[in-house]
C-alpha positions as CSV (number, residue, x, y, z in Angstrom):
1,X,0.0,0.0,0.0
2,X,1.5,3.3,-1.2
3,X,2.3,5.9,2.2
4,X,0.0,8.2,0.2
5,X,-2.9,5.9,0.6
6,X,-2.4,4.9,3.8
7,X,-2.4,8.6,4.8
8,X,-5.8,9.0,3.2
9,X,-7.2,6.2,5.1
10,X,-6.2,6.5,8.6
11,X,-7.2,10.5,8.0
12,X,-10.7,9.0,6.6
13,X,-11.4,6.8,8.8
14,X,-10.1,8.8,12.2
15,X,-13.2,11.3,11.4
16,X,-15.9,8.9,10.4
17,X,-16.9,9.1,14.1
18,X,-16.0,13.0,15.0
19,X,-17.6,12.7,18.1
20,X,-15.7,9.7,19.3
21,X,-12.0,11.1,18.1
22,X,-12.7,14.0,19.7
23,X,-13.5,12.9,23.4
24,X,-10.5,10.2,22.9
25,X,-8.3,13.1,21.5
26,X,-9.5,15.1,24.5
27,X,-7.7,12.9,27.3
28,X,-4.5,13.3,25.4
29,X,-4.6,17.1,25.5
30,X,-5.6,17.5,29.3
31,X,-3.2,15.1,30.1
32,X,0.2,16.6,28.1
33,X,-1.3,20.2,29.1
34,X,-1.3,19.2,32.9
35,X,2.5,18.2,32.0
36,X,3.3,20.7,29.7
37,X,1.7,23.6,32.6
38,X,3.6,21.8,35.7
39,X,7.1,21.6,33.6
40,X,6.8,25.1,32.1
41,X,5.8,26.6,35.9
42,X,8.7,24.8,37.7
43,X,11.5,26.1,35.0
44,X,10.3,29.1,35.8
45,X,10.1,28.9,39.4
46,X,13.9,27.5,39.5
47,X,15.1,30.2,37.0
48,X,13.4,32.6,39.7
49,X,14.7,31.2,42.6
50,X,18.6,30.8,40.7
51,X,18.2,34.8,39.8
52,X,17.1,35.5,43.4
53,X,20.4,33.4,44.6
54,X,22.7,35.3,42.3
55,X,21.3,38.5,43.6
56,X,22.0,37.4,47.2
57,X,25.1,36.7,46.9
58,X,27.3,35.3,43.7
59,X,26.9,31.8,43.9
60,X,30.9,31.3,43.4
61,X,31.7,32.6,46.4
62,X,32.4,30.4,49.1
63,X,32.3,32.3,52.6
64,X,34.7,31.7,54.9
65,X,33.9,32.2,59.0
66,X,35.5,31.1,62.2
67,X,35.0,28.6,64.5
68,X,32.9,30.6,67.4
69,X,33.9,27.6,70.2
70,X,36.1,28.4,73.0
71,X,37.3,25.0,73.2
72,X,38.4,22.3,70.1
73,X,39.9,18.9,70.6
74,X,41.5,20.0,66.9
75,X,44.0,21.9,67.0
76,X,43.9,22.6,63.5
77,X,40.4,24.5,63.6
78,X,40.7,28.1,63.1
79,X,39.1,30.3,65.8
80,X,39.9,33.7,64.4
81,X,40.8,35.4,60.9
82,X,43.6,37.8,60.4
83,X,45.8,38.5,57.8
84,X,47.9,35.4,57.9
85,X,44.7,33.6,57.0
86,X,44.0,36.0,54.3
87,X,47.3,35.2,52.8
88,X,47.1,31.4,53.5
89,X,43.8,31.2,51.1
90,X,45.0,33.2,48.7
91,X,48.0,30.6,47.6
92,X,45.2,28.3,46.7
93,X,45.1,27.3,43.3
94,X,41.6,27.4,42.8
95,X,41.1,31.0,44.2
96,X,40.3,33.7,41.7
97,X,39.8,36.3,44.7
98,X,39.6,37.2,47.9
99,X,37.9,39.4,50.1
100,X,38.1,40.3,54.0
101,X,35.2,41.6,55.7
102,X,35.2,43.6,58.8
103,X,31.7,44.6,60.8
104,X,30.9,46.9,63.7
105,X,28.2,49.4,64.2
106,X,28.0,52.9,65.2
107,X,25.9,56.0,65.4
108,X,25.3,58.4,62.7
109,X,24.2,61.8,62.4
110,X,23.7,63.8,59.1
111,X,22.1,66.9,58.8
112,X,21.0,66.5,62.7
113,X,19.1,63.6,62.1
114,X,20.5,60.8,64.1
115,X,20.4,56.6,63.6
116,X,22.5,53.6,64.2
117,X,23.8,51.5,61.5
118,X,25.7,48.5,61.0
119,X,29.1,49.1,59.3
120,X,30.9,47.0,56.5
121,X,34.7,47.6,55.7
122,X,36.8,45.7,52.9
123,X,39.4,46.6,50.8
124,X,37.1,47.0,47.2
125,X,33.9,47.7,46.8
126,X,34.1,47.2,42.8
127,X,31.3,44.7,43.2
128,X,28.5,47.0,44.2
129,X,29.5,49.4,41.4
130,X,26.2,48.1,39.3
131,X,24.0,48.2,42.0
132,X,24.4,52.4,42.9
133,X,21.4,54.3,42.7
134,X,23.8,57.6,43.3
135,X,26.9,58.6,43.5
136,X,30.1,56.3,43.2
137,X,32.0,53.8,45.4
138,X,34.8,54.9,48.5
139,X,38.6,55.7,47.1
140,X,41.1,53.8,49.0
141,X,42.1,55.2,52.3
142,X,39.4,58.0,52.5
143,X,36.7,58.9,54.7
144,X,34.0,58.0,52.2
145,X,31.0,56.2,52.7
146,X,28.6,54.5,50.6
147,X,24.9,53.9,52.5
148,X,22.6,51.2,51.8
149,X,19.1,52.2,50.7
150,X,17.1,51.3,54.1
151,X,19.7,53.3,55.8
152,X,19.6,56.2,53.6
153,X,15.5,56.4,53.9
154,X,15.7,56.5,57.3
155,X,17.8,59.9,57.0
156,X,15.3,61.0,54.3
157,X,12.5,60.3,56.9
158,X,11.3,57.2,55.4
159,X,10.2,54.2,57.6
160,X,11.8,51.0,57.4
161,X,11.1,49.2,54.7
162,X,9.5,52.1,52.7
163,X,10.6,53.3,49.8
164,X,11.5,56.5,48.7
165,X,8.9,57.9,46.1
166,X,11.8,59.8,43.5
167,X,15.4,57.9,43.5
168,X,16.7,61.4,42.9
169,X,15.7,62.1,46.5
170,X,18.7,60.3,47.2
171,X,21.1,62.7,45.9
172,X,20.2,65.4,48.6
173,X,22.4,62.8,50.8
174,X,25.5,63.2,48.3
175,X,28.6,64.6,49.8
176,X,26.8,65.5,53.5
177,X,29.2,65.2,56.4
178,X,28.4,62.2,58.6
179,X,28.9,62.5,62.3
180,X,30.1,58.6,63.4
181,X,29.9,58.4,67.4
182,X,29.4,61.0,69.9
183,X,27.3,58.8,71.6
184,X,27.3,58.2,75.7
185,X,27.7,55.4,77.7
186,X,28.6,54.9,81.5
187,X,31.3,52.9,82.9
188,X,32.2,50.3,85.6
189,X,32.1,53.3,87.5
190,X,29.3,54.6,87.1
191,X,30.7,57.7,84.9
192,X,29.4,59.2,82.0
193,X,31.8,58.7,78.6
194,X,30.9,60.4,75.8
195,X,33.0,58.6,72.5
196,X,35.1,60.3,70.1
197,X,33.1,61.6,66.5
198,X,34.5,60.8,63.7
199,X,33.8,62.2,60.8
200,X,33.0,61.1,56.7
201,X,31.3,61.9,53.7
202,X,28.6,60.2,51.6
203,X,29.7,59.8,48.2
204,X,27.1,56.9,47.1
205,X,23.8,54.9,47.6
206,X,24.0,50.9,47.1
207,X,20.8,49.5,46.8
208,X,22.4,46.0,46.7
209,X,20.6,42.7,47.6
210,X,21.4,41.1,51.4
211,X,23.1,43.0,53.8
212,X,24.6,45.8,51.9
213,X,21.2,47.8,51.2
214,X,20.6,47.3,55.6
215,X,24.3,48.9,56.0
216,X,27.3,51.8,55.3
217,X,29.7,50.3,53.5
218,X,33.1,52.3,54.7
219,X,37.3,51.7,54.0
220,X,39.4,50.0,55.8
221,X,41.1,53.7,57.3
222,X,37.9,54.9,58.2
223,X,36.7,51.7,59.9
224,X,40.1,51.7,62.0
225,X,39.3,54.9,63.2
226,X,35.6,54.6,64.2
227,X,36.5,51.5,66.1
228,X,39.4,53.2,67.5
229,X,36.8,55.9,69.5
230,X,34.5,53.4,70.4
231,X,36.5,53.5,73.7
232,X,33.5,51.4,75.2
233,X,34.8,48.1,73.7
234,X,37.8,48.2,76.0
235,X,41.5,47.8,74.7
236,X,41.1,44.3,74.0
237,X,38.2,44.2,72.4
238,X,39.4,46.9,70.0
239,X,42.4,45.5,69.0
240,X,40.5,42.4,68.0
241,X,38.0,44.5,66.1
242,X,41.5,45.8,64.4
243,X,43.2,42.9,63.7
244,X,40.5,40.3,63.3
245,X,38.0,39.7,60.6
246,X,34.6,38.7,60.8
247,X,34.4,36.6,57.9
248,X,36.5,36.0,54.3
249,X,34.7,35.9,50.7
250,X,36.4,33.5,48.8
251,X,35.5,33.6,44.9
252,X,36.4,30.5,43.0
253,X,37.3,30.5,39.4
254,X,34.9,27.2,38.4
255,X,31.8,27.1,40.7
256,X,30.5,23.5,39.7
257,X,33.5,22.3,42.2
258,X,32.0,23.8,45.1
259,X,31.8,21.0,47.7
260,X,35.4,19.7,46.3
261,X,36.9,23.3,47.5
262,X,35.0,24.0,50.7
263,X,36.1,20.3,51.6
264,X,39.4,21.8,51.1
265,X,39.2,24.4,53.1
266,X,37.8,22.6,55.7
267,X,40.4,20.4,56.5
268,X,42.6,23.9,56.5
269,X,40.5,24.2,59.7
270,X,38.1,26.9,58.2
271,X,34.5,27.1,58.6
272,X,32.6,27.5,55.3
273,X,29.3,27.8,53.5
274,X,28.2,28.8,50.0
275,X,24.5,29.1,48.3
276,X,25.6,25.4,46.6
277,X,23.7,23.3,49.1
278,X,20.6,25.4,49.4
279,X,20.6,25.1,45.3
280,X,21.0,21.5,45.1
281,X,18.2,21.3,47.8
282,X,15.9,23.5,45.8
283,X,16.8,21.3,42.4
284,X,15.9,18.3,44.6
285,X,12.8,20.1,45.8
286,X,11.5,21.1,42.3
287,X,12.2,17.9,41.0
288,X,10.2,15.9,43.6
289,X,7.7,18.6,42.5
290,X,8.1,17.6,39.2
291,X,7.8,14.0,40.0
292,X,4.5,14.5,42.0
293,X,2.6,16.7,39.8
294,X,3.7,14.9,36.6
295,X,2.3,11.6,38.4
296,X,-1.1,12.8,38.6
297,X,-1.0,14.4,34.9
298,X,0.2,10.8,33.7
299,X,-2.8,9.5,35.4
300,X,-5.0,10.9,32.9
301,X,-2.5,10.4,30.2
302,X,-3.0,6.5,31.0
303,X,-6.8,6.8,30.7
304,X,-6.2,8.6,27.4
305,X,-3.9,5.7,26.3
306,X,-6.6,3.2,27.1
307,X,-9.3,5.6,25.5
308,X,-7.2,5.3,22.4
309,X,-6.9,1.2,22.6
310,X,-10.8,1.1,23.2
311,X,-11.7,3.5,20.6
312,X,-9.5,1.6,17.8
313,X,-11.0,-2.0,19.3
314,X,-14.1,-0.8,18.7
315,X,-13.1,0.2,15.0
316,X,-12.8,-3.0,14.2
317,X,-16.0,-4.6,14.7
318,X,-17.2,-1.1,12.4
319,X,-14.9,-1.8,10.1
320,X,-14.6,-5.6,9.8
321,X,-16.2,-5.1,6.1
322,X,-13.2,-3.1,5.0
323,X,-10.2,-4.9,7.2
324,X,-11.7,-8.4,4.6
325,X,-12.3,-6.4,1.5
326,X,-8.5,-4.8,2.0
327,X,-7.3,-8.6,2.6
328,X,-9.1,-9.6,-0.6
329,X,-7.5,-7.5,-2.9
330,X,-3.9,-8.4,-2.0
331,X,-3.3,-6.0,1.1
332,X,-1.1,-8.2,3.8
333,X,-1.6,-8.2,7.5
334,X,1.2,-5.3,7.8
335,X,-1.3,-3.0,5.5
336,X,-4.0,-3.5,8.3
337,X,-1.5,-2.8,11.1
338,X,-0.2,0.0,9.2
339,X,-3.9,1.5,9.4
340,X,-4.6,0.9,13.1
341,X,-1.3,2.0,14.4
342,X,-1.5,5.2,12.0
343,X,-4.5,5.9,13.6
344,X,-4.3,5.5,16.9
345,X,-0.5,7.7,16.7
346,X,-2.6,10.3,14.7
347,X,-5.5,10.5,17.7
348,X,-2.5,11.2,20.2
349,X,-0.1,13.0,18.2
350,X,-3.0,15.5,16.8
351,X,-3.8,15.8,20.6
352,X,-0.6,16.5,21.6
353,X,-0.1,19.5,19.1
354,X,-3.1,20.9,20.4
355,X,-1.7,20.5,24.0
356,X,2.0,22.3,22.9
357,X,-0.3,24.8,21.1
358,X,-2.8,25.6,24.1
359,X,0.1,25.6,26.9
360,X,2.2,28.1,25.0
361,X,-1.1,30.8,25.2
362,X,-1.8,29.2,28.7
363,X,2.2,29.9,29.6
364,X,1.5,33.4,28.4
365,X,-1.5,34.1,30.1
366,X,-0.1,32.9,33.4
367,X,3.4,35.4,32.8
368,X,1.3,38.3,31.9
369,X,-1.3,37.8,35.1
370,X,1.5,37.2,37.2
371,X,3.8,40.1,36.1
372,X,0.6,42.4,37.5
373,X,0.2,40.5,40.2
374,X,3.7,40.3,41.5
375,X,4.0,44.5,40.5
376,X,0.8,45.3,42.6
377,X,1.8,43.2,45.6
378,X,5.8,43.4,45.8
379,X,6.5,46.5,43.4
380,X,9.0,44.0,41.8
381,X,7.2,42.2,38.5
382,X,8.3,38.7,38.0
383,X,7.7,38.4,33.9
384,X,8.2,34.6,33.5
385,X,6.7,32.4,36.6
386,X,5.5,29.4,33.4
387,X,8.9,29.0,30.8
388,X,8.5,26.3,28.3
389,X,11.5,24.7,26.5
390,X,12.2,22.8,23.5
391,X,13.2,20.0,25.1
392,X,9.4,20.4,26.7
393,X,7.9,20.7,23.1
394,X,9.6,18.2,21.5
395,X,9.6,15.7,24.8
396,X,5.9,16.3,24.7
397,X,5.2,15.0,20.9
398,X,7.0,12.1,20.9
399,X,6.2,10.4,24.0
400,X,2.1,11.1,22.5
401,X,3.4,9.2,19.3
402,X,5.1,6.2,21.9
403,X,1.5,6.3,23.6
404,X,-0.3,6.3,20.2
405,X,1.7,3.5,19.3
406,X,1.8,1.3,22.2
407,X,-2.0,1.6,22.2
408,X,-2.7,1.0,18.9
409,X,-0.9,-2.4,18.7
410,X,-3.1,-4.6,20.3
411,X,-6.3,-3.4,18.7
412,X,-3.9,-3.9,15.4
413,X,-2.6,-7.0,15.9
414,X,-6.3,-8.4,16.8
415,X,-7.6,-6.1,13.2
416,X,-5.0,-8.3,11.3
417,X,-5.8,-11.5,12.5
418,X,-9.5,-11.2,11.4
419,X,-10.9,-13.9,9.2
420,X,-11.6,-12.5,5.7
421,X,-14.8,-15.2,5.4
422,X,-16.0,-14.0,8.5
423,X,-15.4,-10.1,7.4
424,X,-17.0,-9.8,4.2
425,X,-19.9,-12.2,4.5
C-alpha cells in the first residue's frame, strides 16, 4: 500500500466518528497540558529562585567564617581570621579572589538627624558598582562612605522598609558630612563617657541585595578609626575588632567544584558555607515537585492511552467489512497494522499538538497575570513564573506518538488476525 494511501485512510477513517475522536483526543490534551503547565511553571520557578540566589550573593563565592567555640579537641580549627589567613587562602590554586570583611556598628548623624547603622569595611567595593542608585564607590584610604538604601530612607524620613517615592531624592544625601559616634555610655564606675566623633562623607547609595542595602559600607582607614573611639569596647576588644575579621569571601574560578573546594578548606581548619547546598536542595525540591505533579497528569494520560486502545477495538467490529475487502485485494496483515497503528498515533499525536499549542497561550496568560500581580503586591514584577523549553515541546510530541503506538498495537494485531470469510460475509 502506497504511504499516500495509507495517509488517506487513517485521515478518513479517524473522522468517520468526530464525536468519538474528539472525546479520545480530549484525554491526550488535558493530560500533556497538565505536563506541559507543571514543567513550564517549575523552570520558571527555579530560573526565579537561581536569579534570586545570584542577587544574594554570587553563587561562586564560598564564605569563609570562624570557628565561634572556645574549646576544640582540633588543634587545627581556626578560631579567628587575620591577615595570615587571608594570605594562606589566597595561595590556593583554585582562588580567583579574595575578600576580608570587617563589621561593627555605630551612630550616625547627618544633617541632625541621628540613627545607628551596622558598618561593612573591605578593601574593594568594585562589586556594588552596578548596584548604585547615586553617586560612586569609597577611594582607598578616605573617609567616604557609601549607604545602603534602608539606611539612607531612614535619614530622608522614610520608615523602614518604605521606599522613597523619586530615586533622585537620594542625591540630597551626596557629599553631607556624617557625624560617626558621639554617643554616651557609662562605665564600671558609674561615669558618663561620651565617645570620640569621627567624621565622613557620603559619596554613594547601594541598593544591593542582602546586607549591603541594611548597612554603610566604609574603608578600611575609616573603619580603623571609628572602632578606635569606640572607647567602650575596651582595649582588647578593640584590638581584636583591628586585627581580626569577621568573615572571608572566597571567589572560585569554576563554581561547579564547590563541595570539592570547601572540603578543602575545611580540612585547612576553616569554617565554610556557600549558596551550593541550598541550590542542590531547591533542584531536589522542584524535581520531587516535578515528580508529583507529573504523576497525577500521567494518570489521565494513562486513561487517554486506554481511550485510544478502546476506541481503535471498537473500529474494528465497524470496520470488519473493510479490514476483509483490503485482505481480498492483496493487502497483507502489515497494511491493516499499518492502518490501526497510524490511527491511533494520529489520535495522540494531533492531541498532543493541540496541547503544545494551548500551553504556550496558557504559559502566556499565566506570565502576563503574574507580572501584575507580583507588580501590585511586591512593586518588583516577576515576567516569566511558566517558561516552556524545546526539550518540553519536543519531549511532549514524541512520548504522545510512543503512547499512540503502544495503544494502537493490540487493537492492530487483533484487526490483522480477522478472518476475511467471516469479514466480508
Amino acid at each position: 500500500m502506497r504511504f499516500k494511501d495509507l495517509i488517506g485512510i487513517i485521515w478518513r477513517n479517524m473522522w468517520k466518528r468526530k464525536a468519538r475522536t474528539i472525546f479520545t483526543m480530549s484525554g491526550v490534551i488535558i493530560g500533556c497540558l497538565a505536563v506541559f503547565i507543571i514543567v513550564s511553571i517549575t523552570n520558571g520557578f527555579e530560573k526565579y529562585l537561581n536569579e534570586s540566589m545570584n542577587g544574594l550573593m554570587d553563587t561562586s563565592v564560598i564564605t569563609v567564617q570562624p570557628f565561634w567555640a572556645e574549646t576544640n579537641e582540633d588543634k587545627n580549627t581556626k578560631t579567628t581570621l587575620d591577615d595570615k589567613c587571608v594570605e594562606e587562602i589566597k595561595k590556593l590554586d583554585f582562588v580567583e579572589n579574595v575578600t576580608p570583611k570587617r563589621t561593627t556598628s555605630a551612630e550616625f548623624n547627618i544633617a541632625n538627624v541621628t540613627n545607628y547603622s551596622s558598618i561593612i569595611s573591605k578593601d574593594s567595593y568594585d562589586d556594588i558598582e552596578a548596584d548604585l542608585v547615586a553617586g560612586r564607590v569609597p577611594r582607598k584610604d578616605s573617609k567616604e562612605i557609601v549607604l545602603g538604601v534602608e539606611v539612607a530612607n531612614s535619614f530622608l524620613g522614610y520608615d523602614w522598609g518604605e521606599k522613597v517615592e523619586d530615586l533622585s531624592e537620594y542625591n540630597e544625601l551626596i557629599g553631607k558630612k556624617v557625624k560617626i559616634g558621639g554617643d554616651s555610655y557609662v562605665d564600671e564606675n558609674g561615669q558618663e563617657t561620651i565617645s570620640k566623633v569621627i567624621s565622613g562623607k557620603v559619596v554613594g547609595i547601594v541598593n544591593g541585595s542582602g546586607e549591603y542595602k541594611y548597612s554603610s559600607l566604609v574603608t578600611g582607614r575609616l573603619y580603623d578609626n571609628i572602632v578606635q573611639s569606640q572607647i567602650y569596647y575596651g582595649k582588647d576588644e578593640i584590638n581584636r575588632l583591628l586585627k581580626e575579621y569577621n568573615e572571608i569571601a572566597v571567589k572560585v574560578y569554576n563554581k561547579n567544584n564547590l563541595e570539592e573546594y570547601e572540603n578543602v578548606l575545611k580540612e585547612m581548619g576553616y569554617q565554610t558555607y556557600s549558596f551550593r547546598e541550598f541550590e542542590e536542595d531547591t533542584k531536589k525540591i522542584l524535581m520531587g515537585v516535578n515528580i508529583i505533579l507529573g504523576s497525577l497528569a500521567g494518570v489521565s494520560l494513562l486513561v487517554a492511552a486506554l481511550g485510544i486502545t478502546n476506541t481503535m477495538d471498537m473500529a474494528i467490529y465497524e470496520r470488519n467489512k473493510e479490514i476483509g475487502v483490503i485482505k481480498v485485494i492483496g493487502g497483507d496483515l502489515n497494511d491493516v497494522r499499518k492502518i490501526f497503528v497510524g490511527e491511533a498515533c494520529a489520535i495522540s499525536g494531533i492531541g498532543g499538538i493541540i496541547s503544545i499549542i494551548l500551553g504556550l497561550l496558557i504559559s502566556g496568560v499565566i506570565n502576563l497575570v503574574a507580572e501584575n500581580i507580583t507588580q501590585t503586591l511586591i512593586d518588583q514584577p516577576i515576567k516569566s513564573i511558566a517558561i516552556p523549553s524545546i526539550s518540553l515541546v519536543l519531549g511532549i510530541l514524541v512520548f504522545c506518538l510512543i503512547i499512540g503506538f503502544i495503544s494502537g498495537i493490540l487493537p492492530a494485531n487483533k484487526a490483522a488476525k480477522t478472518d476475511v470469510i467471516t469479514a466480508i460475509r
